[in-house]
C-alpha positions as CSV (number, residue, x, y, z in Angstrom):
1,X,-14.1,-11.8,14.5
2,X,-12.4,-15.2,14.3
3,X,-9.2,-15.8,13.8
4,X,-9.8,-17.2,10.3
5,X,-11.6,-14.0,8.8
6,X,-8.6,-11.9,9.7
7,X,-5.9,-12.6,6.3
8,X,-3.2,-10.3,8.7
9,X,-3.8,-12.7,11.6
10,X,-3.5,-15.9,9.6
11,X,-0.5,-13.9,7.1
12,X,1.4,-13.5,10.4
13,X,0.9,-16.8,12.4
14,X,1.9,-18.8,9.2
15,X,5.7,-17.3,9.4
16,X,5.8,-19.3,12.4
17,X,3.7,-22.2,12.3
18,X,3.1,-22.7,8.6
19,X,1.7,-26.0,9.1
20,X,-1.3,-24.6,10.5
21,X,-4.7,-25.6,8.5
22,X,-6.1,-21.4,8.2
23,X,-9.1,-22.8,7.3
24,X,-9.7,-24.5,10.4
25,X,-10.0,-22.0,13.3
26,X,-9.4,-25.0,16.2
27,X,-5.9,-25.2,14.8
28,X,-5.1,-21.5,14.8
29,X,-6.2,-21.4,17.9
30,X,-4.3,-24.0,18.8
31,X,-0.7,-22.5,17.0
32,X,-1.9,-18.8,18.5
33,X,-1.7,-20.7,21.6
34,X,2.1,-22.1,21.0
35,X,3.3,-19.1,19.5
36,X,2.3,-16.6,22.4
37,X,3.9,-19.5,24.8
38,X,6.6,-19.1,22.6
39,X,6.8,-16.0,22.8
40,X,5.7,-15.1,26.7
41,X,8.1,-11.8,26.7
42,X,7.0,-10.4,23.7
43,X,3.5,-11.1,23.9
44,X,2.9,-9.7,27.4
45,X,4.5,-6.2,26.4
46,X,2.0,-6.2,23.7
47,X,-0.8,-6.6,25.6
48,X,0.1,-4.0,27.8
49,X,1.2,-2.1,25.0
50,X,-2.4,-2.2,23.2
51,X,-4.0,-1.3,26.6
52,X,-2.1,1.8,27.5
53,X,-2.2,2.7,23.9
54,X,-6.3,2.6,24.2
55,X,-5.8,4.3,27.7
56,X,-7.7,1.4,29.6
57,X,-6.5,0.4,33.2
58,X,-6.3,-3.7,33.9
59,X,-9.4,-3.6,36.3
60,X,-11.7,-2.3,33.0
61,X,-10.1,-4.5,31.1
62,X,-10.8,-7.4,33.1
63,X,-14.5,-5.8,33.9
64,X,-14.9,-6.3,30.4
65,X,-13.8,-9.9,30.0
66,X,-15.6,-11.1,32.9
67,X,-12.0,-12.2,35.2
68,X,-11.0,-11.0,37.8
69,X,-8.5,-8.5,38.0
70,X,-5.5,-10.9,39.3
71,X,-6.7,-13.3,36.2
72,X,-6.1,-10.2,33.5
73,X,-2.5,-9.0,35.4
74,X,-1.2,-12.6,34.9
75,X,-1.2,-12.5,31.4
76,X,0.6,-9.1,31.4
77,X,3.3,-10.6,33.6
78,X,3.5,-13.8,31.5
79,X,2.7,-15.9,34.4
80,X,-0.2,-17.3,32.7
81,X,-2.3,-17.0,29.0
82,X,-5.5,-15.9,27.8
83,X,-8.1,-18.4,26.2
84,X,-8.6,-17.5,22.7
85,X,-11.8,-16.6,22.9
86,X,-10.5,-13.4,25.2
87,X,-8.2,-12.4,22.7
88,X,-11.1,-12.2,19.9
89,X,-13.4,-10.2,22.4
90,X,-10.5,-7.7,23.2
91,X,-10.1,-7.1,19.6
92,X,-13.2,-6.5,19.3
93,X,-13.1,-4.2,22.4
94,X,-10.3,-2.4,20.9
95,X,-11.9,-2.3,17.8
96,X,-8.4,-3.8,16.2
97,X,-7.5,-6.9,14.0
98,X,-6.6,-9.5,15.9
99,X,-3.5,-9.6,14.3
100,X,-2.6,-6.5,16.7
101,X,-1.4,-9.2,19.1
102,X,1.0,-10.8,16.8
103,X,2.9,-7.8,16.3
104,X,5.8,-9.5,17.7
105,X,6.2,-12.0,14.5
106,X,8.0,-9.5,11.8
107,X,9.1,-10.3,8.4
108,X,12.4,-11.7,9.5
109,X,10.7,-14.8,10.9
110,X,11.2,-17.4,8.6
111,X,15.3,-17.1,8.9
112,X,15.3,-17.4,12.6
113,X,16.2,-20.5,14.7
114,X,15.0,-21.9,18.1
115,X,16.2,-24.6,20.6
116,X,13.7,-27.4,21.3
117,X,14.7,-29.7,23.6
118,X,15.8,-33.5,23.3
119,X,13.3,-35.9,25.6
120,X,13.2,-39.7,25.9
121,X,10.7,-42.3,27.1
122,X,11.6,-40.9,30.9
123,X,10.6,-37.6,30.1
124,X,7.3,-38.5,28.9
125,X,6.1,-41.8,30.2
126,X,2.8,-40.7,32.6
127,X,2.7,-37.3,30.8
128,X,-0.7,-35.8,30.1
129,X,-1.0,-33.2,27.2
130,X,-1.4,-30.4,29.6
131,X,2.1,-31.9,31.6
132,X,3.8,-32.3,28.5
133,X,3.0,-28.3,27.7
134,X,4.0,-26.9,31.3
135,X,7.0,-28.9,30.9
136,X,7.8,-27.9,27.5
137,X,6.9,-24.0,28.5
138,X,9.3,-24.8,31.4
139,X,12.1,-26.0,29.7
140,X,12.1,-23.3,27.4
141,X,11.6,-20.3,29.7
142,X,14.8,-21.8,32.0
143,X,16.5,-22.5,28.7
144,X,16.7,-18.4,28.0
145,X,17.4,-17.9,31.9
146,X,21.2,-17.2,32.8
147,X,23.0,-19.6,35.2
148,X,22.6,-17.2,38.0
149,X,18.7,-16.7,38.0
150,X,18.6,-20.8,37.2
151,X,20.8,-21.3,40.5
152,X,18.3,-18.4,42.6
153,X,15.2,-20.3,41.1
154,X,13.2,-22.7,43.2
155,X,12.4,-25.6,41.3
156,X,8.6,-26.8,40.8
157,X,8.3,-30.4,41.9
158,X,5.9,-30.7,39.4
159,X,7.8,-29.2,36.2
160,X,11.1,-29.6,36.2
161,X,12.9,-27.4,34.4
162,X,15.8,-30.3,33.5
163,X,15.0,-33.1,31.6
164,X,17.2,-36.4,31.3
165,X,19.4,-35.5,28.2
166,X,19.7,-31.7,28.7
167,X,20.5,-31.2,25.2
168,X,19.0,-29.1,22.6
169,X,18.7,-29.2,18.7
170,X,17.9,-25.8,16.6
171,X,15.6,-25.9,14.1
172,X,14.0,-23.1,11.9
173,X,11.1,-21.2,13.8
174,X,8.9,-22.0,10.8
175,X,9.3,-25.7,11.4
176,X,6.4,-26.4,13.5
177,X,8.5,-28.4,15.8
178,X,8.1,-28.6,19.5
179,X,10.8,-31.3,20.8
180,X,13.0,-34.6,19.4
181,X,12.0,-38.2,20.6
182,X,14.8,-40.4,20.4
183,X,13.2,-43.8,19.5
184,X,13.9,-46.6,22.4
185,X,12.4,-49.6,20.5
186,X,12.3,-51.2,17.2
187,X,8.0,-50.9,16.7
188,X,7.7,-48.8,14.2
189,X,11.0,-50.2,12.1
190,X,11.6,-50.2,9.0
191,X,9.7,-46.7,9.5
192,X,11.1,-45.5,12.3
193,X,14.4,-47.0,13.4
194,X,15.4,-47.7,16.8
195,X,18.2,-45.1,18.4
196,X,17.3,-42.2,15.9
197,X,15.8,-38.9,16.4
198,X,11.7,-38.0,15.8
199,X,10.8,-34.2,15.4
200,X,7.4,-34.1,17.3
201,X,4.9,-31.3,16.8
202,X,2.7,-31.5,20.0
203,X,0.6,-28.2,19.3
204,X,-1.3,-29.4,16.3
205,X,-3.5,-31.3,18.8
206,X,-4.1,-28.4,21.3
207,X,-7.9,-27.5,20.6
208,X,-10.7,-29.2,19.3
209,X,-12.6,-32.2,20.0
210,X,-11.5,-36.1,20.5
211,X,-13.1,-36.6,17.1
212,X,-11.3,-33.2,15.8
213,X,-7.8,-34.4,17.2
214,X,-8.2,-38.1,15.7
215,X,-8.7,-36.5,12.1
216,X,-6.0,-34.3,12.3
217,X,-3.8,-38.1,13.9
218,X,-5.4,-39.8,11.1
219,X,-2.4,-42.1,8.6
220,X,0.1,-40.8,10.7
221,X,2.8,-41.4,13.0
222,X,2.5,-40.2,16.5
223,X,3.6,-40.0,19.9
224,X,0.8,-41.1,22.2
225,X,-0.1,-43.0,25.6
226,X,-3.3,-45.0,26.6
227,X,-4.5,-43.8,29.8
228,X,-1.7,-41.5,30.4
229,X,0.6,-44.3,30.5
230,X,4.0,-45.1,29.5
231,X,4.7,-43.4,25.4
232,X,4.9,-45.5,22.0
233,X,5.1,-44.1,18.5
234,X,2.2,-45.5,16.5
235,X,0.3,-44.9,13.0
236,X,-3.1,-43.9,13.8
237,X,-6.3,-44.6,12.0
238,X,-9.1,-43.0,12.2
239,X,-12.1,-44.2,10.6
240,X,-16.2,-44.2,11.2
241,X,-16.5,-44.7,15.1
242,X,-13.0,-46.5,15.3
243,X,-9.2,-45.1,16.2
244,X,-6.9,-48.2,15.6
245,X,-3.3,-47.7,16.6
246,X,-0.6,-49.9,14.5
247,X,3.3,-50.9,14.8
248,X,5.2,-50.7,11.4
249,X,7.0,-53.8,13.4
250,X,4.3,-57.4,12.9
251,X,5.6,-58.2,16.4
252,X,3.9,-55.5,18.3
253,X,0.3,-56.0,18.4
254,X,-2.2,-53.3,17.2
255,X,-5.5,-52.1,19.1
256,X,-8.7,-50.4,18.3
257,X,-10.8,-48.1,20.1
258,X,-14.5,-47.1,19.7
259,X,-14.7,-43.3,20.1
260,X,-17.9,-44.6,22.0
261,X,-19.1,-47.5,24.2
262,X,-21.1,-48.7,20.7
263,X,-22.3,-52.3,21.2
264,X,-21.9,-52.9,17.4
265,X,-18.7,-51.4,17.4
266,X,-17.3,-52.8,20.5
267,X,-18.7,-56.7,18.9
268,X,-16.5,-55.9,15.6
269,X,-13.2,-55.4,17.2
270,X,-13.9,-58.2,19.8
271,X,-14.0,-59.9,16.7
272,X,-10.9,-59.2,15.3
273,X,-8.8,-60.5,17.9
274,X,-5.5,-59.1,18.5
275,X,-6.9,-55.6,17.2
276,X,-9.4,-55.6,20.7
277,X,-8.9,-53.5,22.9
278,X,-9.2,-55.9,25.9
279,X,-10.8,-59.6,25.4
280,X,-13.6,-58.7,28.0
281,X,-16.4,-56.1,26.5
282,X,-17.1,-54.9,29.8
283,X,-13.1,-53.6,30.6
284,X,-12.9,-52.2,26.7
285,X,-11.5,-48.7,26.5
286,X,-12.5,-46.0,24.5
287,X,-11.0,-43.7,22.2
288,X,-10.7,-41.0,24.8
289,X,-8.4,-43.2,26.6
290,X,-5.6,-42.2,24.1
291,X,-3.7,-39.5,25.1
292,X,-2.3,-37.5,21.5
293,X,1.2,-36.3,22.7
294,X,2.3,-35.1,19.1
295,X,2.4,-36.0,15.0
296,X,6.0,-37.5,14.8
297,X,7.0,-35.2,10.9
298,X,10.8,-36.4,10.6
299,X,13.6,-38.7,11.8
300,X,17.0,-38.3,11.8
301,X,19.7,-41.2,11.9
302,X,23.1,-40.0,14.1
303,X,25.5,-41.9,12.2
304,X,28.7,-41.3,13.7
């Protein structure tokens, strides 16, 4: 069963991520993903709950799934997550709704709060999508560790559980909203001014394909690199075989990138000049060199 054909599934993930398209099973995947990282404690005591309610031991389970043993333990100790294709065949396994593994989310929901964290350029500058969500799973799980176990932990090189403000903002656990941007520059002004605050939800672009993530990008404003490079907030359009990022601000040049290495398509935005991506055909990048961090969905202006 997907994900879509189950109205308790998509009933309960809305709660929590009620910008989610249900009709689109890529982006529940995608917020079933964020919520169960969300969620690491209660989702893991689920899943061992549902198991040892079927009487199953981990080494059937995992038998069943086609992982090995160590694989299936991990997600019942939080230390890593199921695809959700996994989660669809142990339903099925089960013979329960999908929405068994949600049982976490209750009615309640929609009047909680959560802490996201506040991240600048620094933070994010060379940051992959997979980076960004270890760091962001980080943060979070060190966030709802006491002092003690933060002093006793050793910290990963990699993901560090600080960040350069260290300060969070609450915000409804409805909102969709991953982490605040403060803007360093004045591109996207008058839209977006310099020095405020940009809510950024990064897990609408978890799942799908390049062309499935540029859709969902398409007319808005989001928080992107090129080649894993340093971050900018740009609008993004998305239209035939071409992605062309644009500042709000004239003096910030815009760019366009074939989803393909298209002769035709390549010759148009040589054509256009400042829109190229590079001035020699050969070093033109494609589409799949922008890296979608997150859709930027509101700013707020500190004016104290």
């Amino acid at each position: 069963m997907n994900f879509k054909d189950s109205e308790l599934f998509v009933s309960k993930l809305l709660k929590v991520r009620p910008n989610t398209n249900f009709e689109d099973e890529d982006d529940l995947e995608a917020a079933f993903f964020i919520c169960i990282r969300d969620n690491t404690d209660e989702f893991k005591e689920q899943l061992r709950a549902v198991r040892k309610r079927h009487s199953k031991t981990q080494a059937e389970i995992a038998k069943f799934l086609g992982v090995t043993q160590a694989a299936y333990s991990g997600w019942e100790s939080g230390s890593s997550f199921p695809k959700s294709s996994s989660i669809k065949e142990l339903a099925k396994y089960y013979n329960e709704d999908p929405s068994i593994f949600l049982s976490f989310i209750n009615e309640n929901d929609l009047e909680h709060t959560e802490s996201v964290p506040i991240l600048v350029k620094d933070d994010l500058d060379y940051c992959s999508s997979a980076l960004l969500n270890m760091k962001l799973h980080q943060i979070k799980k060190n966030y709802n560790k006491s002092d003690a176990e933060l002093d006793s932990t050793i910290r990963n090189k990699f993901f560090k559980p600080d960040f350069t403000t260290g300060k969070f903002k609450k915000v409804p656990s409805s909102s969709a909203v991953d982490f605040f941007y403060v803007v360093p520059d004045d591109s996207m002004e008058t839209t977006i001014v310099k020095g405020s605050l940009v809510s950024i939800s990064h897990a609408v672009f978890m799942g799908g394909s390049d062309e499935q993530k540029f859709s969902r990008a398409n007319n808005k404003v989001v928080l992107l690199s090129i080649k894993d490079g340093p971050v900018m907030l740009r609008r993004v359009f998305f239209e035939g075989d071409l992605v062309t990022l644009i500042a709000s601000n004239p003096n910030y040049a815009s760019r366009s990138f074939p989803l393909e290495r298209n002769e035709g398509v390549i010759s148009s935005i040589t054509d256009k000049g400042r829109f190229s991506s590079s001035n020699d055909n050969k070093s033109i990048m494609t589409a799949n060199s922008i890296t979608l961090l997150g859709i930027a969905k509101e700013m707020i202006v500190d004016l104290s």
